[in-house]
C-alpha positions as CSV (number, residue, x, y, z in Angstrom):
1,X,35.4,69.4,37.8
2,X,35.1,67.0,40.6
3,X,36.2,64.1,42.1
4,X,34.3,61.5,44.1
5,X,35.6,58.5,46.0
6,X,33.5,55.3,44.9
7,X,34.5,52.1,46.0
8,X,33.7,48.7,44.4
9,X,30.9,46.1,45.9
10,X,33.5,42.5,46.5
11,X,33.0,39.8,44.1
12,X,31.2,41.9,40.7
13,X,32.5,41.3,37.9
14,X,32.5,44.5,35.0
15,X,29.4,44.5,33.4
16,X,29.5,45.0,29.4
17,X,26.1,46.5,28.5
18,X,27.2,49.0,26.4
19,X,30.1,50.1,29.2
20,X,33.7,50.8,27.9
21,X,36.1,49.3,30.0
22,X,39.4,50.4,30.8
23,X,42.1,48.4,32.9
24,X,43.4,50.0,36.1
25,X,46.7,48.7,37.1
26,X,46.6,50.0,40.6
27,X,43.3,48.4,42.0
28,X,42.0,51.0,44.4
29,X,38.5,51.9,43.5
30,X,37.1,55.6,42.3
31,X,34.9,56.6,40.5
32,X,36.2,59.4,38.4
33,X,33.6,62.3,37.9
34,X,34.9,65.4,36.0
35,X,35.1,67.5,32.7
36,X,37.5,67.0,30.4
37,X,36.8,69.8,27.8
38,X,40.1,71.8,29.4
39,X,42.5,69.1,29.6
40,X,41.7,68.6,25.9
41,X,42.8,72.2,26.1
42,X,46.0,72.0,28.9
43,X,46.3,68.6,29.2
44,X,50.4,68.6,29.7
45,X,50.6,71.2,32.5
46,X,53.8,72.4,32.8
47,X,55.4,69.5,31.0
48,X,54.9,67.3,33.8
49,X,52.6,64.9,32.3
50,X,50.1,66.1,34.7
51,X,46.7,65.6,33.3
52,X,43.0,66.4,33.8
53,X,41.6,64.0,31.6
54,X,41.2,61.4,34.7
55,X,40.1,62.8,38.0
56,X,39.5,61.2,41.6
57,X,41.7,59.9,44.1
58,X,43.3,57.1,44.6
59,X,43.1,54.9,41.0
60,X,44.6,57.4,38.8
61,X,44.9,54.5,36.3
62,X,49.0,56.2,36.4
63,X,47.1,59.5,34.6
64,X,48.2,58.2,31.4
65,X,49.3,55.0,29.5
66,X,46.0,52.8,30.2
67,X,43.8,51.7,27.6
68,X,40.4,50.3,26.3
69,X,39.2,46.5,26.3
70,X,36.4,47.3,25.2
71,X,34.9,50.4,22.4
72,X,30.9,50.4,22.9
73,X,30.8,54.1,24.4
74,X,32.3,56.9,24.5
75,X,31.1,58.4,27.5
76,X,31.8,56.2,30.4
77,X,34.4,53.9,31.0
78,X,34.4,50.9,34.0
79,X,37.6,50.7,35.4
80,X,39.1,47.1,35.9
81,X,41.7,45.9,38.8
82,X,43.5,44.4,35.8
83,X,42.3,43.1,32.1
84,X,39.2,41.3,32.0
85,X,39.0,41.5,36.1
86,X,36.7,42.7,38.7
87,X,35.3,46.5,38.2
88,X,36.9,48.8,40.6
89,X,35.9,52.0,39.6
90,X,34.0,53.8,36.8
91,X,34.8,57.7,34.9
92,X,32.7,60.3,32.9
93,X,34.3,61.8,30.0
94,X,32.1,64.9,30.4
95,X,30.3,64.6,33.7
96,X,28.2,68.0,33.2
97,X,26.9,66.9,29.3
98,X,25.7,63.7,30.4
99,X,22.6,62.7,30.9
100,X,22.1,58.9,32.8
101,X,18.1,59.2,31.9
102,X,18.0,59.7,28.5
103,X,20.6,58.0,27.3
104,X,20.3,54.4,26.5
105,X,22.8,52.8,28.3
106,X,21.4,49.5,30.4
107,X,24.7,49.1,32.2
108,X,24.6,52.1,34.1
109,X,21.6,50.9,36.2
110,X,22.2,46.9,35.8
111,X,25.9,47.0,35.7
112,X,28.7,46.6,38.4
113,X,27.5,48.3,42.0
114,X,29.6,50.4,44.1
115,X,30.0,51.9,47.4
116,X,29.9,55.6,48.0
117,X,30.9,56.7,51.1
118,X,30.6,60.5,50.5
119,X,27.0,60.0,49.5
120,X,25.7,57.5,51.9
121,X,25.5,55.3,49.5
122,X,26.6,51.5,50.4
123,X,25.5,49.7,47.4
124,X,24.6,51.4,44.8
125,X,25.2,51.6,40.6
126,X,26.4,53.9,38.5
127,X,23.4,55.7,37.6
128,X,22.0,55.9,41.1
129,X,25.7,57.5,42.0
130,X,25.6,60.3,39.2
131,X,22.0,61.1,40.0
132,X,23.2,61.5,43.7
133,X,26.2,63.0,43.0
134,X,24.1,65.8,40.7
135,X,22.1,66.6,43.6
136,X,25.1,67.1,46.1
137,X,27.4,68.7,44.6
138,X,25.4,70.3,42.1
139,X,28.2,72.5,40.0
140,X,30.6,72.9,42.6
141,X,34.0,71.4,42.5
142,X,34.7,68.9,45.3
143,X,37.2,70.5,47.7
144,X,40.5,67.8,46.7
145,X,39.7,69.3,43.0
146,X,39.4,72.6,43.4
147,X,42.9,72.9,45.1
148,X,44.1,70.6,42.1
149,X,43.2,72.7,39.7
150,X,44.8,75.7,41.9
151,X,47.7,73.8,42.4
152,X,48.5,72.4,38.7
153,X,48.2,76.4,37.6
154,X,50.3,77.7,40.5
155,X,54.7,77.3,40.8
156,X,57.1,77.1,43.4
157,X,55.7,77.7,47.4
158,X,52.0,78.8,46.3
159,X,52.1,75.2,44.5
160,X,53.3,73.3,47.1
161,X,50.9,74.7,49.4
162,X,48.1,73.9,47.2
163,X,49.3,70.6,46.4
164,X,49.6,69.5,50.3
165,X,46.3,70.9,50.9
166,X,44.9,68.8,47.9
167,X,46.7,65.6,49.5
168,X,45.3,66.4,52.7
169,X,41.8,66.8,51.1
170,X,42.3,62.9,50.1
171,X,43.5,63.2,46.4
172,X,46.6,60.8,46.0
173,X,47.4,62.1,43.1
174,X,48.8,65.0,44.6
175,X,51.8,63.0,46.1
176,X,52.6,63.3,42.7
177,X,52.5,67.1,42.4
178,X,53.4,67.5,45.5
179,X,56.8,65.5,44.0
180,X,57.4,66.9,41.1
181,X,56.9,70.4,42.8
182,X,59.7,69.9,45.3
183,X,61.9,68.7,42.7
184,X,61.5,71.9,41.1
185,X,62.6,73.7,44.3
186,X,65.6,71.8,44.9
187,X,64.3,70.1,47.9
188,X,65.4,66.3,46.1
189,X,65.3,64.3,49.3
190,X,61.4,65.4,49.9
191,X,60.5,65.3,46.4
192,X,62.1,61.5,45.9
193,X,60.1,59.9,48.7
194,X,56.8,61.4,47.1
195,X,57.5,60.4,43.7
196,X,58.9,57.3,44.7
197,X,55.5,56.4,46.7
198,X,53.4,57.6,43.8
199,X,55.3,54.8,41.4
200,X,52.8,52.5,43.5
201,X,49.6,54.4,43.0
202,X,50.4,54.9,39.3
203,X,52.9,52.3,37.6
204,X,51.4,52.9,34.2
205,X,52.6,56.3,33.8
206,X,55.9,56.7,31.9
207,X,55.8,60.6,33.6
208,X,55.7,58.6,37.0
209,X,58.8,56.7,36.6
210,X,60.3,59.7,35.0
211,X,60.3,62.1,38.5
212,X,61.0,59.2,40.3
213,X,64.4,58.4,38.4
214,X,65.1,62.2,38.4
215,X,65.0,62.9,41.9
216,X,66.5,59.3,42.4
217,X,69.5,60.6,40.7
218,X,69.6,63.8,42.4
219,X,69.9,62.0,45.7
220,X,72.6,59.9,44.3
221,X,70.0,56.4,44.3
222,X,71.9,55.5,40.4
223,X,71.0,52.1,40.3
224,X,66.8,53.3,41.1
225,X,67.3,56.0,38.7
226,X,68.5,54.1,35.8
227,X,65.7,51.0,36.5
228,X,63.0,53.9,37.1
229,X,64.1,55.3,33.2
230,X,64.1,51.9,32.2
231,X,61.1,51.4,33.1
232,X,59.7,55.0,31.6
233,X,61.1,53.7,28.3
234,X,59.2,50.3,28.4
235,X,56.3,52.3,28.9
236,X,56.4,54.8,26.0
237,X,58.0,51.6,23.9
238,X,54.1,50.4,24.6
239,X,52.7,53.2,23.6
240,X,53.0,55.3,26.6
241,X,53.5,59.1,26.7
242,X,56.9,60.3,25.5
243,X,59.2,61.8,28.4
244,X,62.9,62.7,28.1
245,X,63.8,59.1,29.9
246,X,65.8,57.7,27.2
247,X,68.2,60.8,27.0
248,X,68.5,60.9,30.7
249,X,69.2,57.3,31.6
250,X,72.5,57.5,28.4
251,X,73.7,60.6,30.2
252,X,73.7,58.9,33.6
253,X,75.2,55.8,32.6
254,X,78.0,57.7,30.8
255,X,78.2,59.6,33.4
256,X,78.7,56.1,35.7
257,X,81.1,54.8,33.0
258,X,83.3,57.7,32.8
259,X,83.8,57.5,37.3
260,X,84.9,54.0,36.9
C-alpha cells in the first residue's frame, strides 16, 4: 500500500470521461494510491472503524460514509471538494492490478490535472501521476503507510509510537489513531484534543464523531459529547457505519437527568 500527496490544479472542474466521482467533504487534495484487497479482508481494525479501503493523507473523505455521484468505473474514483464541485483529489481501488495503458479510460489522461509535489510533478494528470508514481516507488510502501499498517496492527505504547511516527511522516489520518489509541490507555485529555481535531479532517465519519464524544465525556465536555453522538447518529441515520452512539448518548443523558 501507499499513499501519495496529490494536490488539485485551481479552477478544474471533475472531468466525467468514464471517472467515478466521489464527494469529499473535507476539501484538502490527495490522491489516494493503495490496495484494498486486505481491507476487504480487516477492514474494521479493532472496532474502531479504522479502515484501509481509502489511503493518503489529508482528505480521508472521514474513511467512511462518502458516496458516488457518479457509477461509470470501478476502478478510480475523482474526489470532489463537495457534490458536483471542483476535483480535489483522485483514488485507486487496486493500485498494483491496474493498468492506465491498456485500459480504456480517456479521463485519466484528459481529465482534471493535479500537482504532485513528491514526484516533481506541478501539473500533471492522473495517468501521467500513476505512471510516475510506478516508477518511484515501484512496490514499496510510502513511509506514512508503512507505519500505518504497523500501527493499526499494534496496541497500547507500540501503537502510539507507530501512530506518532505515521503523523509525523504526514498522514493526518493518524491524529485519529493516534486518538483513539490514547483513549484506550486512559490518557482522555490527550486523546480528546486529537479526536476532536480529526472531527475537521473527517466530518463524514460516524466513527469520528464517536471517539470524539467518548473522550469528550471522559473529560467531563457533556454538552460536546452528547452533540458529537448526535451527530454519529445523523450519520449512520444516512447510511453511515453503525457505531454504539445511540446507546452511549441515552446513558449519558440519563446519567445528566438522574444529577439534576
Amino acid at each position: 500500500m501507499s499513499g501519495l500527496a496529490c494536490f488539485a490544479r485551481e479552477g478544474i472542474e471533475a472531468g466525467k470521461a468514464g471517472l467515478k466521482e466521489e464527494a469529499d467533504t473535507v476539501g484538502r487534495a490527495v490522491s489516494l494510491l493503495g490496495d484494498i484487497e486486505f481491507a476487504r479482508e480487516a477492514a474494521d481494525i479493532g472496532g474502531h472503524g479504522l479502515r484501509f479501503a481509502i489511503l493518503g493523507g489529508a482528505a480521508v473523505i472521514g474513511l467512511i460514509g462518502s458516496r458516488f455521484l457518479a457509477e461509470e468505473h470501478d476502478e478510480i474514483g475523482i474526489l470532489l471538494d463537495e457534490p458536483g464541485g471542483k476535483a480535489v483529489g483522485f483514488k485507486i481501488n487496486t493500485f498494483s492490478k491496474f493498468d492506465e495503458i491498456s485500459q480504456d479510460i480517456y479521463g485519466i489522461w484528459e481529465g482534471p490535472r493535479f500537482h504532485a509535489p513528491q514526484l516533481g510533478m506541478p501539473d500533471a494528470s492522473i495517468g501521467e501521476i500513476i505512471t510516475a508514481a510506478r516508477a518511484t516507488f515501484g512496490e514499496h510502501q510510502t513511509v506514512n503507510r508503512a507505519f500505518f499498517s504497523a500501527a493499526a496492527l499494534s496496541e497500547g505504547e507500540e501503537a502510539l509510537g507507530r501512530w506518532r511516527c505515521c503523523l509525523e511522516a504526514g498522514d493526518s489520518m493518524a491524529h485519529y489513531g493516534i486518538g483513539y489509541t490514547l483513549y484506550e490507555l486512559g490518557r482522555f485529555h490527550e486523546a480528546y484534543r486529537h479526536l476532536r481535531y480529526y472531527t475537521e479532517i473527517a466530518p463524514a465519519s460516524s466513527w469520528t464523531w464517536y471517539w470524539y464524544g467518548r473522550a469528550a465525556e471522559s473529560i467531563g465536555e457533556n454538552d460536546e459529547a452528547i452533540a458529537a453522538f448526535q451527530r454519529a447518529c445523523e450519520i449512520e441515520a444516512a447510511g453511515g457505519e453503525e457505531t454504539d452512539a445511540a446507546e452511549l448518548l441515552t446513558l449519558l443523558e440519563a446519567k445528566l437527568e438522574g444529577a439534576r
